[in-house]
C-alpha positions in Angstrom: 83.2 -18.4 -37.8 82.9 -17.5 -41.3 80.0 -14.9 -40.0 82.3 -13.0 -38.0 85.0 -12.8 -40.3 82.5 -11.5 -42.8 81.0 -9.1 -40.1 84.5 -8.1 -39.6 86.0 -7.5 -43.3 82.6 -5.2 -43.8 83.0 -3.0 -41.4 86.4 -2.4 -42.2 85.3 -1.7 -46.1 82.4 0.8 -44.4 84.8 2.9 -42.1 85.9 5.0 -44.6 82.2 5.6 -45.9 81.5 7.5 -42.2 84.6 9.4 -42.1 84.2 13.3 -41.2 84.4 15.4 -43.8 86.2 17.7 -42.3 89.6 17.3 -40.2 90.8 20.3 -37.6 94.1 20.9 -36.7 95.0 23.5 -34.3 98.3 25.2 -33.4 100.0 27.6 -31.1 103.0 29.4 -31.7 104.4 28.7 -27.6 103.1 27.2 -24.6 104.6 30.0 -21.9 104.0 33.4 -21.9 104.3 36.4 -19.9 101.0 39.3 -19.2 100.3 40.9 -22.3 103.1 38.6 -24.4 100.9 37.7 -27.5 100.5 33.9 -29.0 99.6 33.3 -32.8 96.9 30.6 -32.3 96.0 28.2 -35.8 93.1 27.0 -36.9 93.8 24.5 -39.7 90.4 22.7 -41.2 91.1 20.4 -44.6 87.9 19.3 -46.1 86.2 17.9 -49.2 86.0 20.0 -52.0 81.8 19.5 -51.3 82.1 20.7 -48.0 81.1 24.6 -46.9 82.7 25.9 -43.6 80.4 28.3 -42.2 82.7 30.8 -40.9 83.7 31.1 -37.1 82.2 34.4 -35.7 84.9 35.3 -32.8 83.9 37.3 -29.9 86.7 39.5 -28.0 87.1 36.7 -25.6 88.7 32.9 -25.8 88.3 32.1 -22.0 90.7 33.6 -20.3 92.4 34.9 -23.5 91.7 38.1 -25.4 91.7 38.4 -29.5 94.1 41.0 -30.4 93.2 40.0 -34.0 92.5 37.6 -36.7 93.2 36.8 -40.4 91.1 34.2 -42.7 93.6 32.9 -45.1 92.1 32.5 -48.9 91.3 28.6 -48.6 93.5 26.7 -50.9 92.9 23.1 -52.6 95.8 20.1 -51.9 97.0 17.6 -54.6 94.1 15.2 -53.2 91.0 17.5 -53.8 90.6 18.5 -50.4 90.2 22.2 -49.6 92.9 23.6 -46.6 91.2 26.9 -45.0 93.3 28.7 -42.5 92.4 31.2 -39.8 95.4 32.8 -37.4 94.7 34.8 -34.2 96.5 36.5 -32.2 95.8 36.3 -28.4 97.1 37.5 -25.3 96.0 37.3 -21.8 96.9 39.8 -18.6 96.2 37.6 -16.0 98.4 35.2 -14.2 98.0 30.9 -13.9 98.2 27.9 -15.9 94.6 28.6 -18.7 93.9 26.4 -21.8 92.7 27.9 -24.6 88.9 26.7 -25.3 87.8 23.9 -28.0 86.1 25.8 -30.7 82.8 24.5 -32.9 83.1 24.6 -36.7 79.9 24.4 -38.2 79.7 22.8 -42.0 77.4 21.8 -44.8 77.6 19.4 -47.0 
C-alpha cells in the first residue's frame, strides 16, 4: 500500500516536469458566414521565455478557406515569464456547406 501511494504522489510531483512548452489557443471572430464574408481567425501560442517558434509559413489556402491576409503581432512577455506571440488572419471562403478550418503544426525549439 505504501508503494502505490508513493508511486502515486511521484508522479504527481513529475507532471509538471513534462508539460509542453508551448500552449496554443485559437480563435475566430464568428462561426456563420456568408460567400465571400471574411472571418479574423487567431492564433494565440504562450510559451517559455527559452522557447523559439519557428514561424508558420501560410500558403493561400486553409482547406476550404482562402487567406485574404495575415499579421504577426510583435510577441510580448506576461507577468509569469512566458512569451504571448500572436498571428491574425483573415479568411474567407466562396463556396457553400458546413467546412472546419484545419489544425495547424507549430514547430519549436528549445
Amino acid at each position: 500500500m505504501k508503494k502505490i501511494f508513493l508511486s502515486i504522489i511521484l508522479l504527481l510531483l513529475c507532471n509538471p516536469l513534462f508539460a509542453e512548452p508551448v500552449g496554443l489557443k485559437v480563435k475566430v471572430d464568428r462561426d456563420k458566414i456568408t460567400i465571400g464574408d471574411r472571418i479574423k481567425y487567431e492564433v494565440i501560442m504562450e510559451y517559455d521565455s527559452g522557447v523559439e517558434i519557428e514561424p508558420y509559413a501560410a500558403g493561400k489556402n486553409f482547406g476550404e478557406f482562402e487567406i485574404k491576409d495575415y499579421k504577426v503581432a510583435v510577441p510580448q512577455k506576461t507577468k509569469t515569464g512566458k512569451m504571448i506571440s500572436k498571428v491574425i488572419y483573415t479568411i474567407t471562403t466562396f463556396t457553400t456547406g458546413e467546412f472546419t478550418v484545419p489544425s495547424l503544426k507549430i514547430k519549436y525549439k528549445g
